[in-house]
C-alpha positions, 0 to 999 in steps of 0.5 A, spaced: 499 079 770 502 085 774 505 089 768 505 088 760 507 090 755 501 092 749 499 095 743 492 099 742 489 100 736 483 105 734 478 102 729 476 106 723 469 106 723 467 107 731 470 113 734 473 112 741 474 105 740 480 102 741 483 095 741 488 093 746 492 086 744 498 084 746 504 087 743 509 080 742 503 076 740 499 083 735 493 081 732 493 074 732 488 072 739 483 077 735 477 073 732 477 074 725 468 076 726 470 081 731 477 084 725 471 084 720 467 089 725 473 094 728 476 095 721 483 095 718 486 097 725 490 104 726 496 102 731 496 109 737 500 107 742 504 102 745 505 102 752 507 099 759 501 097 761 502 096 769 495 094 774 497 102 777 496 106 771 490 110 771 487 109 764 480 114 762 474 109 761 477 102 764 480 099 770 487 098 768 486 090 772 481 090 767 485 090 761 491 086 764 485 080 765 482 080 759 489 080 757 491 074 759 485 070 758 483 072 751 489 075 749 486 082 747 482 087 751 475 091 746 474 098 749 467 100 746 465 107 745 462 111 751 455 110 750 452 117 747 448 122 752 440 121 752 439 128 748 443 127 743 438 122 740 433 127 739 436 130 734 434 124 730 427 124 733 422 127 729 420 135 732 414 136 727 408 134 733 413 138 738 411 145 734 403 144 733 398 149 734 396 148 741 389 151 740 
Protein backbone atom coordinates (compact mmCIF):
# COMPACT_ATOMS: atom_id res chain seq x y z
CA UNK A 1 0.00 0.00 0.00
CA UNK A 2 2.07 2.91 -1.28
CA UNK A 3 -0.78 5.80 -0.56
CA UNK A 4 -4.21 6.21 1.18
CA UNK A 5 -6.35 8.10 2.04
CA UNK A 6 -7.08 8.60 6.10
CA UNK A 7 -8.74 10.19 9.00
CA UNK A 8 -7.01 11.07 12.26
CA UNK A 9 -8.88 11.46 15.36
CA UNK A 10 -7.41 12.68 18.56
CA UNK A 11 -8.59 11.22 22.00
CA UNK A 12 -10.31 13.45 24.58
CA UNK A 13 -8.51 11.95 27.65
CA UNK A 14 -4.86 11.26 26.26
CA UNK A 15 -3.19 14.43 25.33
CA UNK A 16 -1.07 13.91 21.86
CA UNK A 17 -2.77 10.53 21.11
CA UNK A 18 -4.10 10.08 17.87
CA UNK A 19 -5.78 7.60 16.04
CA UNK A 20 -5.42 6.95 12.34
CA UNK A 21 -8.26 4.66 10.47
CA UNK A 22 -8.95 4.64 7.25
CA UNK A 23 -11.12 7.05 5.96
CA UNK A 24 -13.82 4.70 3.59
CA UNK A 25 -13.83 2.33 6.05
CA UNK A 26 -14.24 5.03 9.69
CA UNK A 27 -14.13 3.43 12.97
CA UNK A 28 -15.27 0.04 12.10
CA UNK A 29 -11.85 -1.75 12.20
CA UNK A 30 -11.15 -0.19 15.90
CA UNK A 31 -11.96 -2.83 18.46
CA UNK A 32 -14.66 -1.67 20.90
CA UNK A 33 -11.96 -2.17 24.39
CA UNK A 34 -9.62 0.16 22.60
CA UNK A 35 -12.93 3.13 21.49
CA UNK A 36 -13.79 2.45 25.46
CA UNK A 37 -9.95 3.66 26.30
CA UNK A 38 -9.42 6.43 23.59
CA UNK A 39 -13.06 8.20 24.30
CA UNK A 40 -15.55 9.78 21.91
CA UNK A 41 -13.04 10.54 19.25
CA UNK A 42 -12.68 14.32 17.94
CA UNK A 43 -11.67 13.97 14.01
CA UNK A 44 -8.39 16.73 13.30
CA UNK A 45 -7.71 15.81 9.73
CA UNK A 46 -8.00 14.01 7.06
CA UNK A 47 -5.11 13.22 4.63
CA UNK A 48 -3.58 11.66 1.69
CA UNK A 49 -1.27 9.39 3.54
CA UNK A 50 1.63 8.42 0.93
CA UNK A 51 5.15 6.14 2.29
CA UNK A 52 7.16 9.81 1.36
CA UNK A 53 5.28 12.00 3.79
CA UNK A 54 7.15 13.09 6.81
CA UNK A 55 5.03 12.64 9.83
CA UNK A 56 6.11 13.89 13.66
CA UNK A 57 6.51 10.87 15.92
CA UNK A 58 5.84 7.79 13.35
CA UNK A 59 7.26 6.30 10.07
CA UNK A 60 4.78 7.14 7.43
CA UNK A 61 5.39 3.16 6.15
CA UNK A 62 4.61 2.42 9.69
CA UNK A 63 1.07 3.94 9.72
CA UNK A 64 0.36 2.63 5.91
CA UNK A 65 1.21 -1.03 7.47
CA UNK A 66 -0.81 -1.26 10.09
CA UNK A 67 -3.34 0.35 7.90
CA UNK A 68 -3.60 -2.46 5.82
CA UNK A 69 -3.29 -5.24 8.55
CA UNK A 70 -5.46 -4.18 11.37
CA UNK A 71 -7.31 -1.28 9.66
CA UNK A 72 -6.29 1.35 11.64
CA UNK A 73 -2.84 2.98 13.41
CA UNK A 74 -2.68 4.20 17.54
CA UNK A 75 -0.30 6.92 17.88
CA UNK A 76 0.35 6.83 22.05
CA UNK A 77 1.50 9.95 23.56
CA UNK A 78 5.35 10.66 23.90
CA UNK A 79 6.38 9.27 26.87
CA UNK A 80 7.02 12.09 29.68
CA UNK A 81 10.76 13.33 30.66
CA UNK A 82 12.15 11.61 33.72
CA UNK A 83 12.24 15.11 35.79
CA UNK A 84 8.86 15.69 35.22
CA UNK A 85 8.01 12.78 37.73
CA UNK A 86 9.37 14.42 40.48
CA UNK A 87 6.98 16.54 40.69
CA UNK A 88 4.89 14.17 42.24
CA UNK A 89 7.63 12.35 44.38
CA UNK A 90 7.59 13.65 48.00
CA UNK A 91 10.50 16.38 48.73
CA UNK A 92 10.06 16.33 52.51
CA UNK A 93 13.52 14.28 52.98
CA UNK A 94 15.22 16.37 50.43
CA UNK A 95 15.09 19.39 52.88
CA UNK A 96 16.51 17.80 56.27
CA UNK A 97 18.51 19.16 58.57
CA UNK A 98 21.99 17.90 57.53
CA UNK A 99 23.43 18.27 61.00
Amino acid sequence: MERQLVRIYRSPHKPEMYLYVIKARGLQDVPEDLLAHFGKPKQVMDMLLTAERRLARVEATRVLEQLATRGYYLQMPPAGDDYMLDLYRDTADRYRDIT
